[in-house]
N, C-alpha and C positions, 0 to 999 in steps of 0.2 A: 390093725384092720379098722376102718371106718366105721363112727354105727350107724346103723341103720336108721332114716331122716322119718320113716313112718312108726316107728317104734321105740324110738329113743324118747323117754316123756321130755327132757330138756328141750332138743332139739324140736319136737310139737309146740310145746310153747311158745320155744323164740320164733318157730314161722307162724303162728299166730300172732304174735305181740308185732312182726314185720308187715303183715296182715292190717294192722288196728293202725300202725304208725302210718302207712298208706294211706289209709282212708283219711286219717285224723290231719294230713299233709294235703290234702286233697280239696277237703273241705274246708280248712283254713286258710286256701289259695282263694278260692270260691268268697269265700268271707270277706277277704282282703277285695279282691274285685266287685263284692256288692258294695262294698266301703267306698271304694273307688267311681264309681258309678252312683251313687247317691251323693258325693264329693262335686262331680262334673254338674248333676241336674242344681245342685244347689250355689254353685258359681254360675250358670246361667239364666234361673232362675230366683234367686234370691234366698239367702239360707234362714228359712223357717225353723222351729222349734223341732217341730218331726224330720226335717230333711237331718237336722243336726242329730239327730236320735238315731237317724239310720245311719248315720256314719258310723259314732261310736258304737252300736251296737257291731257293724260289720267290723272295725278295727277289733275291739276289746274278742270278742269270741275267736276271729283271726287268729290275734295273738295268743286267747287261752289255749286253743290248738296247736298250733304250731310250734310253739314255746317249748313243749313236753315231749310233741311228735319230734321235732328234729335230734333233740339230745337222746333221746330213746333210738333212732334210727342209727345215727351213732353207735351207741352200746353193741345194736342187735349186728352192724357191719362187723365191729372191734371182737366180738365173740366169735364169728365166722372168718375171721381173719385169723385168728386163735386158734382155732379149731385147726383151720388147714397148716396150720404153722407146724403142731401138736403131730396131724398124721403124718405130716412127710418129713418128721423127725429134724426141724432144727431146734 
């Protein structure tokens, strides 16, 4: 028998942590496109010291994000792949 996705404490968590990987996937796409976008003004405008700043700053957080979200998303798939493996008995 399945457990229950509202009362299982595991099963709360990993759709919380699926929750966090979302967002954290999200915003580091976001991060990457303001990198990207201060990338273009500073190829046609001239790359100043702050244009360069808003690059790295959009890369490096991008990546602090996304780095962790996607290997996490991973996990939280391979657990529900797990799970369903587990209930219909292979």
């Amino acid at each position: 028998m399945p457990a229950d996705p509202t009362t299982d404490p595991i099963l709360v968590k990993r759709a919380r942590l699926a929750r966090i990987v979302s967002v954290c996937q999200r915003l580091g796409a976001v991060l990457f496109l303001y990198a990207t976008v201060w990338f273009f003004i500073g190829l046609s405008q001239g790359y100043t010291s702050t244009i360069v700043t808003m690059v790295m700053v959009g890369l490096f957080g991008g990546s602090a994000l996304l780095g962790p979200a996607i290997i996490l998303g991973y996990a939280v798939k391979a657990a529900d792949r797990e799970d369903a493996g587990l209930s219909s008995g292979h």
